[in-house]
C-alpha positions in Angstrom: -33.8 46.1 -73.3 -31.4 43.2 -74.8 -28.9 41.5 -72.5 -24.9 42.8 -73.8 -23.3 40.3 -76.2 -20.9 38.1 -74.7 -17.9 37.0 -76.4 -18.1 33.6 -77.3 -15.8 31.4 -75.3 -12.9 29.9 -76.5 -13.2 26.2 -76.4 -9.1 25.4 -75.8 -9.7 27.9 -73.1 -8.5 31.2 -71.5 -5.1 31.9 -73.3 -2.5 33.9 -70.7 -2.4 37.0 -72.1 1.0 38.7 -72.5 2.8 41.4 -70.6 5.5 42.4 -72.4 5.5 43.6 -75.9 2.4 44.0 -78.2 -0.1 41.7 -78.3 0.0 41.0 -81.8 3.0 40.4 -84.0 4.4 42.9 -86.2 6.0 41.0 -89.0 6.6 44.4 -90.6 8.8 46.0 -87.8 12.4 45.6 -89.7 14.4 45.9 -86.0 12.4 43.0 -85.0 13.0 40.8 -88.0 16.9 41.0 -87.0 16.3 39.3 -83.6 14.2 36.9 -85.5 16.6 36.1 -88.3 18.6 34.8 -85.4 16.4 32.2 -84.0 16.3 29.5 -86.1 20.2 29.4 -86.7 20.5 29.5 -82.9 18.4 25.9 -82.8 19.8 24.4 -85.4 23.1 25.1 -84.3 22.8 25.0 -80.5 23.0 21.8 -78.6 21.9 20.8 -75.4 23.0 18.0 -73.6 20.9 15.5 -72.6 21.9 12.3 -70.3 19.6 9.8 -72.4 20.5 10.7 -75.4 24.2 11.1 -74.6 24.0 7.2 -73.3 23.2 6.3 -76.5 25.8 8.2 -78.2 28.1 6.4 -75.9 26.4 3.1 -76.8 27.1 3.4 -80.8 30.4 4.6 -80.5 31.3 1.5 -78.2 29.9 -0.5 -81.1 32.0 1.6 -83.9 35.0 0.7 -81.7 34.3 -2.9 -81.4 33.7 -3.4 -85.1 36.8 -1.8 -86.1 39.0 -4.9 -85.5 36.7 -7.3 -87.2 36.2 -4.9 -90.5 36.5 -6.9 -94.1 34.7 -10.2 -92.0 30.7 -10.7 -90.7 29.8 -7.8 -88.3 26.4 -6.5 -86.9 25.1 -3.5 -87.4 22.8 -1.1 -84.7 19.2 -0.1 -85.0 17.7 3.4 -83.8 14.2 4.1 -83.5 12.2 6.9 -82.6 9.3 9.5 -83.1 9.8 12.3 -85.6 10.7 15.4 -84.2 11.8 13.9 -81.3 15.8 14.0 -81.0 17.4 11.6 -83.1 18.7 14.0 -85.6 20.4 15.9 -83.3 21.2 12.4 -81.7 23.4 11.3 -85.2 24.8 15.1 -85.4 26.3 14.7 -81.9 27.7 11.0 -82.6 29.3 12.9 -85.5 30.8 15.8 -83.0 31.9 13.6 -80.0 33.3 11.3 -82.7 35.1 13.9 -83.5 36.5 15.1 -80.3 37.4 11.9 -79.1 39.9 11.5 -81.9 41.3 14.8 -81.7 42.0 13.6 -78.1 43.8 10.8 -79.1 46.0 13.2 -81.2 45.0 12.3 -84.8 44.2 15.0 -87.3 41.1 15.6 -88.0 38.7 13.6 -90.5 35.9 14.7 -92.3 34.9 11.2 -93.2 35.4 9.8 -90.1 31.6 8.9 -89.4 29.5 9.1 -93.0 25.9 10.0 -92.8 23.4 9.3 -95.6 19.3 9.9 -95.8 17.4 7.4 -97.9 14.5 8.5 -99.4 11.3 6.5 -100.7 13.0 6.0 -103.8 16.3 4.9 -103.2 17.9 2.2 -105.1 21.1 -0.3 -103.9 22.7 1.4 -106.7 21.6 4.6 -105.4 22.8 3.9 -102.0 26.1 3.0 -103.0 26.6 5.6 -105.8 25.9 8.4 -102.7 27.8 6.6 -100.8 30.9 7.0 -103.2 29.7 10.9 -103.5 30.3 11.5 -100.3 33.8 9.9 -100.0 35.0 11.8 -103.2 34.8 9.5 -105.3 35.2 11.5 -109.0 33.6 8.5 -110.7 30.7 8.3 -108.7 28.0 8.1 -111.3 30.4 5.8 -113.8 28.7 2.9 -115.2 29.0 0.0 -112.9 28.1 -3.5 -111.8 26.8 -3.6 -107.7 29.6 -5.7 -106.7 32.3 -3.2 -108.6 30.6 -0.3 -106.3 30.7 -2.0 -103.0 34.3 -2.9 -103.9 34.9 0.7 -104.5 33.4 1.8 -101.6 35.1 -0.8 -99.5 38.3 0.6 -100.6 38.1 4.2 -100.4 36.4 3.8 -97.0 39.7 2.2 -95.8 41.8 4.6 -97.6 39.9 7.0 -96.0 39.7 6.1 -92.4 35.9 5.9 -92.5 34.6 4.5 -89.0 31.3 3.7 -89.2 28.2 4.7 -91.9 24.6 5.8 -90.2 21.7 5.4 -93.2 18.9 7.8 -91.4 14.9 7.6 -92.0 15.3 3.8 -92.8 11.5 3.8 -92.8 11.6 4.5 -96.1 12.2 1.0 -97.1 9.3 -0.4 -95.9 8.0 -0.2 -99.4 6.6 -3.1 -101.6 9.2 -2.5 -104.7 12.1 -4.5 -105.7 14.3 -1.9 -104.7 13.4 -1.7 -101.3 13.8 -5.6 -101.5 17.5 -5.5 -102.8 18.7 -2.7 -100.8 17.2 -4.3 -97.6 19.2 -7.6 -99.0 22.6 -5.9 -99.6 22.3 -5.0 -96.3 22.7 -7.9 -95.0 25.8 -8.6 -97.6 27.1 -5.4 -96.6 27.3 -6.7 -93.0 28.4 -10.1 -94.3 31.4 -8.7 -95.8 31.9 -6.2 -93.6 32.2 -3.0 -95.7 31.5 -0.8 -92.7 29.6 -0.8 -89.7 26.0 0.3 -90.4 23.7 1.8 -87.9 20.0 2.4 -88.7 17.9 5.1 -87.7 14.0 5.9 -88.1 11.0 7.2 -86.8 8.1 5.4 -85.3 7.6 3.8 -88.4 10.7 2.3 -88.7 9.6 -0.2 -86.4 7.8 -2.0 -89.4 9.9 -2.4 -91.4 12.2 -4.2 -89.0 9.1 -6.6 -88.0 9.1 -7.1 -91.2 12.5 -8.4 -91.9 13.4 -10.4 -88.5 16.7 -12.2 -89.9 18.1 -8.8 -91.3 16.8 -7.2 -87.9 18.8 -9.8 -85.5 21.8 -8.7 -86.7 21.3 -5.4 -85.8 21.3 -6.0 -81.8 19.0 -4.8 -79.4 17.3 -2.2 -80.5 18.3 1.6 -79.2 15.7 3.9 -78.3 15.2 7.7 -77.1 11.9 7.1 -75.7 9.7 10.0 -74.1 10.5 11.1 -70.7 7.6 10.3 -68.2 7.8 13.6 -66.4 4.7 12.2 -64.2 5.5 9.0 -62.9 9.5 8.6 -63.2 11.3 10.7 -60.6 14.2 10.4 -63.3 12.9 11.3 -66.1 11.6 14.1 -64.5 15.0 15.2 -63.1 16.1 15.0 -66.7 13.4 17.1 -68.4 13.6 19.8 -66.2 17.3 19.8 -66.6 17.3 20.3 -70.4 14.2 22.5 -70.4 16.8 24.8 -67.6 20.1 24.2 -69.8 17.9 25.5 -73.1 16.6 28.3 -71.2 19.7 29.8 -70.2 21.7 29.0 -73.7 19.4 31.2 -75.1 19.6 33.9 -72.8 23.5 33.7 -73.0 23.2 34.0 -76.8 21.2 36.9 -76.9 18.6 35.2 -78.3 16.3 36.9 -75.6 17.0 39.3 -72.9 16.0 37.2 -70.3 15.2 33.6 -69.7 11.5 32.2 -69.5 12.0 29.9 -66.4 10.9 26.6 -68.8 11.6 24.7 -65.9 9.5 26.9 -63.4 6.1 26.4 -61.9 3.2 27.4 -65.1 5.6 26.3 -67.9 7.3 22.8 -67.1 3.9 20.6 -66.5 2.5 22.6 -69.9 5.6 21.9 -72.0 5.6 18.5 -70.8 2.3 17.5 -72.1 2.6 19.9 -75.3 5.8 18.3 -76.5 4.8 14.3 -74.8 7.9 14.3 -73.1 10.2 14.3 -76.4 12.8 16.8 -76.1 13.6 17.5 -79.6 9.5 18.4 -79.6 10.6 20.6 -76.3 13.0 22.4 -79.0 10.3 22.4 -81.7 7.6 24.3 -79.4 10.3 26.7 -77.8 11.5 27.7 -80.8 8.3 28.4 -82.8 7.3 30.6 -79.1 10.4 32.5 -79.3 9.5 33.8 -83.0 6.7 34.7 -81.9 7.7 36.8 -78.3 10.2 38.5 -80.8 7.7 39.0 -83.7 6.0 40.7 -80.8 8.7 42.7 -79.4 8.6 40.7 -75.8 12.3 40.5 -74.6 11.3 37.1 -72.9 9.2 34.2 -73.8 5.8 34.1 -72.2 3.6 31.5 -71.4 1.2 33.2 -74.0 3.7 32.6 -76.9 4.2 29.0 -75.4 0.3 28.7 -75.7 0.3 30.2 -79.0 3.0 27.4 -80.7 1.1 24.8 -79.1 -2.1 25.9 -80.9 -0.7 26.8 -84.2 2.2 24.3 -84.5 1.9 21.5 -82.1 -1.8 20.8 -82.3 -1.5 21.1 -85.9 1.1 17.8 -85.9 -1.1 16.3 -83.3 1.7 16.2 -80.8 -1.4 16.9 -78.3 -5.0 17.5 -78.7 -5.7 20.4 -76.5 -3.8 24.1 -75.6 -2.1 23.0 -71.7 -0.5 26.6 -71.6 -4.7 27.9 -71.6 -7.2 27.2 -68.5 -10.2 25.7 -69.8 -13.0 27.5 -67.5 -14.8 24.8 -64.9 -12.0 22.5 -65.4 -9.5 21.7 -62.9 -6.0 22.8 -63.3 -5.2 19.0 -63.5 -7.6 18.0 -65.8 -6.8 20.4 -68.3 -2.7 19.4 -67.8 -2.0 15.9 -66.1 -0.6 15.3 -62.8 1.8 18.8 -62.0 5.7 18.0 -62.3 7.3 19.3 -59.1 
């Protein structure tokens, strides 16, 4: 008589099973999709404060402040670097927001063009940069024919007219390209500070890093460079307070948005130490893996988000970005608990 099969073992281990809800997600259940539509509104809209991140908020609006005075003469411009998916997005959007708070303080009406943000892309030109520049302002002759110097005139003035503050250029890593373009744009720049048009800060990813190392005068006058840097949950009592703290404050915003019913308890025992390693300590990744498990609870019908859907994003979304190379939220069998997640936080 043959031995029973066995199911073959997973190799990123015993996934928690789930225990509310189906097990499987019914992407055809129209009541469910409502809940759903929800979600990803709720994270892009919804933010969470964070103390590192709001120190360097408070940081680049000291340096918008102190450049003010010494506008249409040299000034230096800032530098941001980070990993993608890690926070500085939301980062610039809340520089934008307590920007804009801070003035209605001080009793001034509102302005829309108080802080300008522009994205470069890999195939931005200086021409490009100011002609998007000029779009954004208002500027009905934005795409005239027009000599560089004419546009940075043009953009001088209406920034003045306009009450502009400060202009943040986001994924700068884009320049680090071996074209002309990327030359000149890098080179005006440094005549844009020179003159100063506006203050300028930078912002990238990872990669960014490069292309600063690349261009050491232009990067000296940018300052010392600003970072949102991973929390290290396991061997900085600080950083630990913090992550735990945002992982509580997301928790409950979602419960009190009706997001879910109930909240997950990110922060509690089974979930913080998993997160932690899934997301490497980044908090915008935090957002990233928590959001992509809440579809999935609600796909599923679970009021709450369960360590299963946590494990579930983490396979199918985090792994996939190599954010981390094995499933924390699963229990690999003859492992230790500590092997399979790092040193527990708490």
């Amino acid at each position: 008589m043959s031995a029973p099969s066995r199911r073959p073992s997973d190799p990123l281990g015993d996934q928690p099973a789930p225990t509310h809800g189906d097990l499987k997600p019914d992407y055809a259940h129209r009541a469910r999709s409502e809940r759903v539509a929800r979600v990803l509104p709720f994270f892009k809209a919804n933010y969470v404060e964070h103390g590192p991140q709001t120190l360097v908020v408070e940081q680049l609006l000291t340096y918008l402040a102190s450049m003010q005075p010494l506008l249409g003469g040299p000034i230096d411009g800032r530098r941001l670097s980070e990993h993608s998916n890690a926070g500085k997005s939301r980062m610039i959007e809340h520089l934008v927001a307590t920007a804009a708070l801070r003035r209605a303080a001080a009793g001034l009406p509102p302005n829309p063009y108080q802080i300008v943000v522009l994205e470069l892309d890999k195939t931005t030109s200086v021409s490009a940069f100011y002609r998007r520049i000029l779009l954004q302002l208002g500027d009905d002759h934005w795409d005239s024919p027009a000599k560089l110097d004419e546009l940075e005139e043009r953009v001088q003035h209406l920034s003045r007219k306009l009450e502009v503050e400060g202009l943040v250029c986001d994924e700068v890593q884009h320049l680090d390209r071996k074209t002309t373009d990327a030359r000149q744009v890098t080179d005006r720049f440094k005549t844009f500070l020179n003159r100063g048009v506006l203050p300028l800060i930078l912002v990238g990813d990872e990669d960014s890093e490069v292309f600063f190392n690349k261009n050491p005068k232009f990067a000296s006058r940018l300052g010392t460079p600003l970072t949102l840097k991973p929390l290290d949950v396991r061997n900085n009592e600080e950083d630990r307070v913090h992550f735990l703290r945002f992982c509580k404050r997301l928790d409950q915003s979602m419960a009190e948005a009706g997001i879910v019913d109930a909240v997950a308890r990110l922060d509690g025992p089974g979930i913080r130490t998993q997160l932690a390693v899934a997301s490497g300590g980044h908090i915008g990744r935090v957002c990233r893996v928590v959001c992509e498990a809440t579809l999935h609870a609600l796909w599923r019908g679970s009021p709450v988000v369960e360590r299963h859907d946590l494990s579930v994003a983490t396979r199918q979304f985090a792994m996939k970005l190599n954010w981390v190379m094995h499933d924390p939220f699963s229990i690999v069998p003859g492992a230790s608990s500590e092997n399979s997640t790092g040193a527990r936080i708490g």
